[in-house]
C-alpha positions in Angstrom: 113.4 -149.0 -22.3 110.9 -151.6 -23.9 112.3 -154.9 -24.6 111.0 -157.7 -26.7 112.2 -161.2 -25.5 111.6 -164.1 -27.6 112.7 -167.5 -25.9 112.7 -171.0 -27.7 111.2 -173.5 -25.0 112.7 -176.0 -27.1 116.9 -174.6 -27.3 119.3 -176.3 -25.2 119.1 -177.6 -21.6 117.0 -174.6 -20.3 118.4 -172.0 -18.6 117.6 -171.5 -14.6 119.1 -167.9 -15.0 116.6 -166.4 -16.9 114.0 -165.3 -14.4 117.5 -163.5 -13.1 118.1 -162.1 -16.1 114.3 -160.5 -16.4 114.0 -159.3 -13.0 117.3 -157.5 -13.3 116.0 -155.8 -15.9 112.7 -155.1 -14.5 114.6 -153.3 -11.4 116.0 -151.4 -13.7 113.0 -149.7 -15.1 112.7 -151.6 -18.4 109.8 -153.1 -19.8 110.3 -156.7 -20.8 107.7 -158.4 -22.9 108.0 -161.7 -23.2 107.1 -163.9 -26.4 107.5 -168.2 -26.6 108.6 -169.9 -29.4 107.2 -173.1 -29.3 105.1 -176.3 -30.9 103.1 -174.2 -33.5 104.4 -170.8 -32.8 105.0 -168.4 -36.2 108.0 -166.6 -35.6 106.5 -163.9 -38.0 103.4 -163.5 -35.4 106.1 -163.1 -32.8 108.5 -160.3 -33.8 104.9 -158.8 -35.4 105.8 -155.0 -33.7 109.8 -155.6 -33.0 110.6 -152.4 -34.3 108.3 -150.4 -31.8 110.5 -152.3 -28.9 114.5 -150.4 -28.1 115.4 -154.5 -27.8 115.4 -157.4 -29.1 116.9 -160.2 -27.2 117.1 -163.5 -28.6 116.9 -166.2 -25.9 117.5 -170.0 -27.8 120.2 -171.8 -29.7 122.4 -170.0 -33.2 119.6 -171.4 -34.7 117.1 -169.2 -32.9 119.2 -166.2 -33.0 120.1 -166.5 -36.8 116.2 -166.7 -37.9 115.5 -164.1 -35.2 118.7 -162.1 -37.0 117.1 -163.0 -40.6 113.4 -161.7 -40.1 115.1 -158.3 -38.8 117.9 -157.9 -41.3 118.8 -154.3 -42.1 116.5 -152.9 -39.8 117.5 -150.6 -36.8 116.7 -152.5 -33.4 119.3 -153.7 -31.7 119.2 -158.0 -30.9 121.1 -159.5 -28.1 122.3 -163.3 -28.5 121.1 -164.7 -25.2 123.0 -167.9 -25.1 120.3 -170.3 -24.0 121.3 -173.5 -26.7 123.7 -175.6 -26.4 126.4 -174.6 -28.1 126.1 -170.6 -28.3 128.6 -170.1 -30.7 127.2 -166.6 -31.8 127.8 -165.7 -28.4 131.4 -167.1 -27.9 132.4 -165.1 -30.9 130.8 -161.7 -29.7 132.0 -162.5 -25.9 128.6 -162.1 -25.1 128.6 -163.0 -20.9 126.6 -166.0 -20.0 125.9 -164.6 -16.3 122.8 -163.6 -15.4 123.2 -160.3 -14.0 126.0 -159.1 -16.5 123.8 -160.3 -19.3 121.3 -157.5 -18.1 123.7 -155.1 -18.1 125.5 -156.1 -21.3 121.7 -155.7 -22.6 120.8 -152.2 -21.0 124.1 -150.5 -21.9 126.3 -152.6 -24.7 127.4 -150.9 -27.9 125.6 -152.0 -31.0 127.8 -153.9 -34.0 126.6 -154.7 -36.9 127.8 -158.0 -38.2 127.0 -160.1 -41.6 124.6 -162.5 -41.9 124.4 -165.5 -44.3 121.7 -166.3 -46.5 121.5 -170.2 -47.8 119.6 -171.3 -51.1 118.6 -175.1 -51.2 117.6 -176.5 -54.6 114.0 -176.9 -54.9 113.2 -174.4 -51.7 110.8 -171.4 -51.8 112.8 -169.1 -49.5 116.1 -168.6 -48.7 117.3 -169.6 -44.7 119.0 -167.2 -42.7 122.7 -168.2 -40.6 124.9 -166.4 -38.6 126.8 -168.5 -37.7 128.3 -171.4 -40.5 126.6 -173.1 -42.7 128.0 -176.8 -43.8 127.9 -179.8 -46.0 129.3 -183.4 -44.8 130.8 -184.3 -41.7 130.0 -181.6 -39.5 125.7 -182.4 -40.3 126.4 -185.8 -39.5 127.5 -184.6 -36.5 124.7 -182.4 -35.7 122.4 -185.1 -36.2 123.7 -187.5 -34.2 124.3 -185.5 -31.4 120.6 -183.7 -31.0 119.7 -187.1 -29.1 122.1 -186.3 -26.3 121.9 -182.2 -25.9 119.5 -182.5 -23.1 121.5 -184.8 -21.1 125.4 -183.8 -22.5 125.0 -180.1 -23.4 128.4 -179.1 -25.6 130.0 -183.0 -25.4 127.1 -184.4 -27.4 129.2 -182.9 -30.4 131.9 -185.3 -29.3 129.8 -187.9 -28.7 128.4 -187.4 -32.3 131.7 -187.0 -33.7 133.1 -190.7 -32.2 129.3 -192.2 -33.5 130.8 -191.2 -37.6 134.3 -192.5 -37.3 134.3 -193.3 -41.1 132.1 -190.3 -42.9 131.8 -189.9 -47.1 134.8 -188.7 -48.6 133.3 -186.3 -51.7 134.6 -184.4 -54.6 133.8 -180.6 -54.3 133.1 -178.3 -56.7 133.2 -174.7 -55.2 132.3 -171.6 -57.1 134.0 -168.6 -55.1 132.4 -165.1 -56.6 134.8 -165.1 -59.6 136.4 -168.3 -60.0 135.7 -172.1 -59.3 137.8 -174.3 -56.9 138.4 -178.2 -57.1 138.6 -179.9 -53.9 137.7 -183.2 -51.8 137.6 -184.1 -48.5 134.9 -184.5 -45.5 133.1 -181.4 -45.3 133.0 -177.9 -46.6 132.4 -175.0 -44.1 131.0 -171.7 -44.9 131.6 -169.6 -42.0 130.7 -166.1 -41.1 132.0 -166.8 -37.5 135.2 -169.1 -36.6 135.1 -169.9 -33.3 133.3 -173.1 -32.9 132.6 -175.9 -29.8 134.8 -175.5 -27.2 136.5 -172.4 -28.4 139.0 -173.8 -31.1 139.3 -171.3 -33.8 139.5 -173.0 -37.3 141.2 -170.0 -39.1 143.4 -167.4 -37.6 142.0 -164.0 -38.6 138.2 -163.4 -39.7 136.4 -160.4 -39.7 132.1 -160.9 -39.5 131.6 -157.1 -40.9 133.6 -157.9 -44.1 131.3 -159.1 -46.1 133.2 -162.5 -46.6 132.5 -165.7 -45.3 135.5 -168.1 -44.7 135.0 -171.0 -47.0 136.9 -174.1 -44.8 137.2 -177.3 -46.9 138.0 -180.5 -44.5 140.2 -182.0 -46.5 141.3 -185.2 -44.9 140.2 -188.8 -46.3 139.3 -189.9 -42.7 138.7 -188.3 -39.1 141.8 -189.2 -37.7 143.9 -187.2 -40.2 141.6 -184.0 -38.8 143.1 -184.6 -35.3 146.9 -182.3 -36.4 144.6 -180.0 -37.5 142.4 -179.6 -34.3 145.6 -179.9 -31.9 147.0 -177.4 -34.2 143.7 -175.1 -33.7 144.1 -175.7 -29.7 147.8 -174.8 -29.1 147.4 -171.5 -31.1 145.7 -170.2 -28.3 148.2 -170.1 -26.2 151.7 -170.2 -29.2 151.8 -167.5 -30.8 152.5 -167.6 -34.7 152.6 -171.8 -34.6 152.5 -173.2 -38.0 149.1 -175.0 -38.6 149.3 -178.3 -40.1 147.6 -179.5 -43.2 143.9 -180.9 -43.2 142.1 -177.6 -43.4 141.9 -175.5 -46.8 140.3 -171.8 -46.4 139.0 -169.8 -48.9 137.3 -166.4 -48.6 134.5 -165.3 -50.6 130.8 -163.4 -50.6 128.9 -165.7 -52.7 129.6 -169.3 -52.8 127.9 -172.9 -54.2 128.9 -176.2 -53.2 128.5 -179.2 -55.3 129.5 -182.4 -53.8 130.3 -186.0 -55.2 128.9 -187.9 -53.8 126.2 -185.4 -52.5 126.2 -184.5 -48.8 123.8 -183.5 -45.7 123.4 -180.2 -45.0 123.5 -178.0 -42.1 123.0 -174.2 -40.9 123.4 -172.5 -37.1 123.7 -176.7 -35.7 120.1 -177.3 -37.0 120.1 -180.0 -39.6 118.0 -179.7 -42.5 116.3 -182.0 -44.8 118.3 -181.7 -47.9 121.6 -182.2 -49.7 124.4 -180.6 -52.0 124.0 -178.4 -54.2 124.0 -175.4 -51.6 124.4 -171.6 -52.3 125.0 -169.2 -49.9 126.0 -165.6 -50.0 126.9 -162.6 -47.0 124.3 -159.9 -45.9 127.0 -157.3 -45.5 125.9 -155.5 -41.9 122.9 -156.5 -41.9 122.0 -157.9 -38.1 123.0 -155.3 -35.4 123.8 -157.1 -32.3 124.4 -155.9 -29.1 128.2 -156.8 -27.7 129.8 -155.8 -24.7 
């Protein structure tokens, strides 16, 4: 089996499993070849002959993985979400294993699924960015910026520590167009998600399904951060309460094609990486178009 590993020197804390990981695979008779993504690396140049590997396994952040996923939408080789960022959502959704060992054998001989993938329009950009994870407006890209200071030293809490640094983010109006029909809403942040379990494994919606076709469209709709907390605690216990009634602060919406306006207009955000841009946004699904390896 010939495997193409593409790892982003830049994703998360580093991971002192991956020479593990390769050299279990190696002893089992496949051929890794291995590709880094860093300062001035095209990742065009480096996925160049992906579809003569069996493999593809994507060794960074959601970020990585999502413009790994993007460059190979709708084509057959399989991609493996090798959770080497700091968050790792993507793989937390797929209960991709984060052990070394069991990694390499998730790689070798996992099942193939193919999931959707979301596709993000900025005004005024040339090409369209690739997520596969959420994409977001507001609070939740104040957070991401405040907390890519600390990933290296906090991994996963420099989300909390970025959340506690915006005590008091914009309150906007929000105009969302939803395929068909156009909602009205306000609040801190709107989330388009294709995935819903996010940092430490609180699901914001109860049921979603990433080979749909839909995104889950999650307006924060609170006026200040504390009001969010009911709907967090609420997120938390429903792992363990079956059928608890969720409290109010989060409004869900699903949809394939969606554009945000907000009022004021907000930061925007895809896969934890922030970009350089604000509202409008549109976004639509990639119905099965990334086949990942699972378990």
């Amino acid at each position: 089996m010939r495997i193409l590993m593409i790892v982003n020197l830049r994703s998360g804390q580093g991971d002192a499993g991956l020479y593990d990981y390769v050299r279990a695979l190696g002893r089992s008779g496949a051929e890794v070849t291995m590709r880094f993504l860093g300062l001035g690396a095209e990742m065009d140049h480096l996925l160049r002959d992906a579809d003569s590997f069996d493999r593809v396994v994507a060794a960074g952040g959601d970020g990585t993985v999502s413009t790994i996923c993007h460059k190979l939408a709708n084509r057959a080789v399989p991609i493996l979400a090798y959770p080497a960022g700091t968050a790792n959502l993507l793989a937390l959704n797929l209960d991709i294993p984060d052990e070394p060992l069991e990694l390499a054998r998730v790689t070798l001989d996992g099942k193939t699924r193919d999931i959707d993938l979301g596709e993000m329009t900025l005004e005024g950009a040339r090409d369209p960015i690739g997520f596969i994870v959420a994409a977001g407006a507001g609070y939740d890209a104040d957070i991401m910026s405040a907390a890519q200071r600390y990933k290296s030293m906090l991994g996963p809490l420099s989300y909390l520590v970025g959340a506690l640094q915006h005590l008091t983010p914009t309150v906007s109006r929000f105009k969302l167009e939803l395929d068909d029909r156009t909602v009205m809403s306000e609040g801190l942040a709107v989330l388009v998600m294709n995935v819903v379990r996010v940092q430490f494994d609180l699901a914001l919606t109860r049921s979603s399904d990433p080979s749909d076709g839909l995104f889950e469209v999650v307006v924060l709709r609170t006026k200040n951060v504390p009001e969010l907390i009911p709907a967090v605690w609420g997120a938390f216990l429903d792992r363990f309460i079956a059928n608890l009634e969720r409290p109010a602060g989060l409004e869900v919406h699903t949809a394939s094609h969606v554009r945000i306006e907000a009022d004021p207009p907000l930061r925007i955000q895809f896969d934890g990486e922030v970009v350089d841009a604000t509202t409008p946004l549109v976004a639509r699904s990639l119905a099965s178009a990334a086949r990942m390896i699972v378990p």
